[in-house]
N, C-alpha and C positions, 0 to 999 in steps of 0.2 A: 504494500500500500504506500508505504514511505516514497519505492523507487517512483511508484506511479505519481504520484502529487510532484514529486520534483519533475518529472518530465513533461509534465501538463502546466508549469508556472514557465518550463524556457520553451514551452509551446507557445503561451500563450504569450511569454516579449516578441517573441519570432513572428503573428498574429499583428501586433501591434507596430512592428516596426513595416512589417509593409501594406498595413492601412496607411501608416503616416504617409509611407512613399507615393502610394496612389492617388491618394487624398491630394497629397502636394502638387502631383503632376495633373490630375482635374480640375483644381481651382484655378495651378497658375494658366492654363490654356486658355480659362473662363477671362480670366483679367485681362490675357493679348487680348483676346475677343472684345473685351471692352476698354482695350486701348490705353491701361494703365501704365504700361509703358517698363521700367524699371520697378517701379514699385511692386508689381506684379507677386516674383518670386518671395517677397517679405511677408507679402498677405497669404500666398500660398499654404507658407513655413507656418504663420501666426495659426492659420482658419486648420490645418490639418493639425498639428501639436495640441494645441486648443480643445478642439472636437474630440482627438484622442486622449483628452485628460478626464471630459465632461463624462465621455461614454466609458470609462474606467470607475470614477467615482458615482457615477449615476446612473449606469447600466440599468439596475435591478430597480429603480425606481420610475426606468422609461418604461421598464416591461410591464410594471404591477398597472404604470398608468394603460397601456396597451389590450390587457384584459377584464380591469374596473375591477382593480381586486380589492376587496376591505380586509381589514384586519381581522383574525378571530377572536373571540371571545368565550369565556369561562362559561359566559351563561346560553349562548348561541349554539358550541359548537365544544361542549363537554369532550366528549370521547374523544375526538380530534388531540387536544390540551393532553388530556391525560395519558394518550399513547404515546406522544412524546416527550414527557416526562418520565413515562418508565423508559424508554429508549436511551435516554440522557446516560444512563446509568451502566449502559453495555455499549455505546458508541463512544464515552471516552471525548465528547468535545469540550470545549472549555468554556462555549458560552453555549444557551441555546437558538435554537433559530428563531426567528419570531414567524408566526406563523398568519397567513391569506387565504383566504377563499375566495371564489367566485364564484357566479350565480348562472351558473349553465348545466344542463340534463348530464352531458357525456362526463363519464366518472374520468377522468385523467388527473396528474399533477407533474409540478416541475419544481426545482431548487435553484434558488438565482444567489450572484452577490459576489463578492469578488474576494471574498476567504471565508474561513470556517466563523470570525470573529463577525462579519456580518454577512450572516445567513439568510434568507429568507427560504419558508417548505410552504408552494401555494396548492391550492386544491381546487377541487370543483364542490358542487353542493352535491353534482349529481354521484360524485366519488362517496360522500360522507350518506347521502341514501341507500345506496345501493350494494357496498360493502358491509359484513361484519366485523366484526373486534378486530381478529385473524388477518382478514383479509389487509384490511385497511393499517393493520402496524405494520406487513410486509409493505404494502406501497410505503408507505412513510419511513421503512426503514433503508428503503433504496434512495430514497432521498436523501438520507442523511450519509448515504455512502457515496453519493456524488460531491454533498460539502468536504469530507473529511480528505476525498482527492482529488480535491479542486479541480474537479470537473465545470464545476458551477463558473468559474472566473473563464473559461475557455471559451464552455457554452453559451454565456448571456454575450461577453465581447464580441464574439462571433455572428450571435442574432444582430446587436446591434451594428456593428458593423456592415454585416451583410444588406439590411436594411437602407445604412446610408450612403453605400457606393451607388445604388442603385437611385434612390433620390438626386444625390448631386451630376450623377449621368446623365440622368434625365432632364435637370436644369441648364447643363452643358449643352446637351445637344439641340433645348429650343433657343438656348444664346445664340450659339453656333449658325443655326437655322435663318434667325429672325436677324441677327446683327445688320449692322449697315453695308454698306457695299459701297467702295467708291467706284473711280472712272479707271483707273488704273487697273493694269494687268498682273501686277506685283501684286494692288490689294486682293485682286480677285480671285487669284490662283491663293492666299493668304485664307479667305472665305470658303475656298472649295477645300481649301485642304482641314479646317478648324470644324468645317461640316461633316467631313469623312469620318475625321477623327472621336466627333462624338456619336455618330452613328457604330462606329467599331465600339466603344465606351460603352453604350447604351444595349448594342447585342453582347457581349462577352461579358458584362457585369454580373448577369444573373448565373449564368456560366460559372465565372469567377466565385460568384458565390457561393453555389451549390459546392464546386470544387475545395473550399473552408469549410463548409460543416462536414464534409465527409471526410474532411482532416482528423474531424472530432476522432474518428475510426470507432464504427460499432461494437468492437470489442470493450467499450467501458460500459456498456448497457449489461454485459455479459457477467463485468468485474463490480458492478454495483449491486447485479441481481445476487449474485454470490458470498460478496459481503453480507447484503440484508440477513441471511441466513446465518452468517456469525451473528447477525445483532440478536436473531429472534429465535435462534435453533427449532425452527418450522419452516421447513417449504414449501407445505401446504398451501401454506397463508396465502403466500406471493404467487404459487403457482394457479392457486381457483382465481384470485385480482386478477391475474395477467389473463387468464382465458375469459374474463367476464367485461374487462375492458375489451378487450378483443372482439367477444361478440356483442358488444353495445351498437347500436345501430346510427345515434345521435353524431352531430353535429358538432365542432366546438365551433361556436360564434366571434370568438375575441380569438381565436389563432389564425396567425398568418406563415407563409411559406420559410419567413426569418426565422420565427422563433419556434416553427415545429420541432426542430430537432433537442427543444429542450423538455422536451415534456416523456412521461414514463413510456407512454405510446404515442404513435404517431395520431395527432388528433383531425386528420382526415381520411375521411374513411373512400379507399380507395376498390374500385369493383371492375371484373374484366367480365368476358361475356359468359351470359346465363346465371348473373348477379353475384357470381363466387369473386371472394377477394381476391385478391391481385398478392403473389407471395414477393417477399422479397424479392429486389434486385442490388448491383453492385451501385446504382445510383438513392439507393433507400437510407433515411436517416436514420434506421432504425432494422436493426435485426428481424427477422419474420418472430410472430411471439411463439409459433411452434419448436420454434429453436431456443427461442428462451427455454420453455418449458421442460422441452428435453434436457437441458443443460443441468437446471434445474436438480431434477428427476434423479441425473449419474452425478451427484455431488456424492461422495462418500461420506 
């Protein structure tokens, strides 16, 4: 677990230092574009550093805003409190997480936050209905096996990041688009080439992006299911969650393609023909849950 959290913390500088690079080289294009001249490259550095300071410290509060999550409560969301309380006690973290719900049918959850010291374990309602005891301390104890190896700082970085290459590409390319145009052949060859350019920005970002979460590599879904089971010595638990998220039918309304890969399952639900799910693939954020299961199952 140790070796794991350390190579998911120089994952995650490695993460960060080529959003900055990207970053940098999207804005300062935006700035020729708009003719700032030398100043360019300073606002580039400033607006990419910057962004990547915001999205470090305020990750997990862009995402809580993202799916309207409220805080839980003692009096709300009893069982929730108390499962993680006894879990405190076998997981060994030094603070606890503070714990979110949101208000949507599909039982799913995710753990955000940029170390074990600030945690956040969110859930659904339709998690806290639909689960029992059992059930619901394996989900929550995979959670807490994503904080402890800092999975969580990778994962949200990566939502949010991935989120905003794709936003400032997209502003790129209608600068690029819409910008001015003089009489000259310098400027205008200038305009077709800042047009190209955000057009290649705007197809490869999502690209790009997809290509960062599957950085994440689905083998920590595998090593967080397997912790769980040190935390709870029951794979029961986790194993009837994982097949009943599975076959939940619903929807998640507040997740988007960013930050799917933070959640226990993938929170859309995907179907090939004659309505059968769609099994994993090598572009999936997430391990097929029959493979979970099995994994599960051959734990000694």
């Amino acid at each position: 677990m140790f070796k794991s959290s350390k190579k998911n913390k120089l994952e995650s500088g490695i993460i960060i230092s080529v959003f900055i690079i990207v970053i940098t080289l999207i804005v300062y294009y935006i700035c020729n574009a708009l003719e700032l001249g030398s100043f360019s490259i300073i606002i580039a550095l400033i607006f990419s550093i910057g962004s990547s300071w915001l999205s470090y410290y305020y990750s997990d509060k862009i995402v809580l805003a993202t799916c309207k999550a409220r805080p839980a409560t003692k009096e709300e969301d009893l069982k929730l409190v108390n499962i993680l309380d006894a879990l405190m006690v076998t997981a060994g973290l030094s603070k606890k997480p503070d714990l979110y719900v949101v208000d949507d049918n599909q039982p799913n959850a995710f753990a955000t936050g940029r170390n074990p010291e600030h945690a956040i374990i969110c859930v659904t309602t339709g998690l806290l209905e639909k689960l029992n005891y059992y059930e619901l301390e394996g989900v929550i104890a995979h959670e807490i096996s994503h904080i402890k190896n800092y999975d969580i700082l990778l994962s949200t970085i990566v939502s949010i990041f991935v989120g905003f290459i794709v936003m400032i590409s997209d502003l790129f390319s209608r600068i690029a688009f819409w910008g001015g145009s003089k009489d000259s052949d310098s400027d205008n060859k200038g305009n077709t080439f800042l047009m190209l350019l955000g057009l290649i920005f705007l197809i490869l970002s999502p690209i790009f992006g997809t290509l960062m979460q599957l950085a994440l590599s689905r083998r920590r879904e595998f090593l967080a299911d397997s912790t769980a089971i040190e935390f709870t010595r029951n794979p029961d638990g986790l194993i009837s969650a994982l097949q009943k998220l599975e076959d939940d039918p619903n929807e998640l309304a507040s997740a988007n393609s960013a930050t799917a890969n933070m959640y226990i399952v993938n929170p859309f639900k995907k179907e090939g023909k004659n309505g059968k799910k769609k099994t994993s693939s090598i572009w999936s954020t997430h391990p097929s849950t029959e493979d979970r299961i099995n994994a599960l199952r051959n734990i000694n």
